[in-house]
KOLMAR-159964 format. One record per residue (C-alpha): residue in one letter; x negated, y, z. Coordinates in steps of 0.5 Angstrom, whole numbers, padded with zeros to 4 digits, always signed. Each point is the difference from the previous one (the first is absolute). Layout:
AXYZ...
REM end
This chain:
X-0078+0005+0034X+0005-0002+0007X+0005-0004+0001X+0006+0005-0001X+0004-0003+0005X-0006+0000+0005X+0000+0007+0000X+0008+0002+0000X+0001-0005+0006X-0006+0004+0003X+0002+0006-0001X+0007-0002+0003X-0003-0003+0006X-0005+0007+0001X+0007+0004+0000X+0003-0005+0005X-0006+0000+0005X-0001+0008-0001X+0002+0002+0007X+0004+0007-0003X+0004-0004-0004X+0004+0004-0006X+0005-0003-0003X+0000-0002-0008X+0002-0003-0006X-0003-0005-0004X+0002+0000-0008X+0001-0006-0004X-0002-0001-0007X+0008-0001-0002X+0000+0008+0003X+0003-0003+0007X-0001+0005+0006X+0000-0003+0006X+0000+0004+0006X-0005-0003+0006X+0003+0005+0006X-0004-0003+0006X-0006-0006+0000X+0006-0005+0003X+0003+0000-0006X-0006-0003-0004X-0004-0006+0001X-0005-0001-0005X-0005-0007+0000X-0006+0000-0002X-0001-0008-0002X+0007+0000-0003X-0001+0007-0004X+0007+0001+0002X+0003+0006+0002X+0008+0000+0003X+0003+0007+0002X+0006-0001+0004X+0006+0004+0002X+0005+0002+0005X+0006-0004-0004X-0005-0006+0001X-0001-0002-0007X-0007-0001-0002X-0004+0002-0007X-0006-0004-0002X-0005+0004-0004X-0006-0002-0003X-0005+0003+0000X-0002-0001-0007X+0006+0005-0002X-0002+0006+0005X-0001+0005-0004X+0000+0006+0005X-0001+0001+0007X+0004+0008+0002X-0001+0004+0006X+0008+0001+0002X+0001+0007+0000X+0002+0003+0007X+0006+0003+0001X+0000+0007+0003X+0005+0002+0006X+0003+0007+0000X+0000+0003+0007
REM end
């Protein structure tokens, strides 16, 4: 069986490096939502199996990635004309 860090950290980084970004949430055991809304908000290391999400306010959270339950697609917002 893999490691599951290994492959939360890789799913993350095939997310960031996927030229049609779309945002997402990732969903933490403690039931957290955190919303990743652009590949600069997120740095992901392999080697430290660390993930750190940081926001516009410059505070920064750190998750391990033991603790990601779920990874969601954020849902896209529809304009009216």
């Amino acid at each position: 069986m893999p490691d599951p860090t290994i492959v939360i950290t890789a799913e993350l980084l095939r997310r960031l490096e996927d030229p049609a970004f779309k945002p997402f949430v990732i969903v933490t055991s403690d039931g957290a939502r955190h919303k990743v809304p652009s590949r600069d908000h997120l740095v992901v290391t392999r080697l430290l199996r660390r993930v750190e999400l940081e926001h516009d306010n410059v505070a920064v959270d750190i998750i391990n990635p033991l603790h990601i339950t779920r990874i969601q697609i954020a849902r896209q917002t529809s304009r009216a004309a």
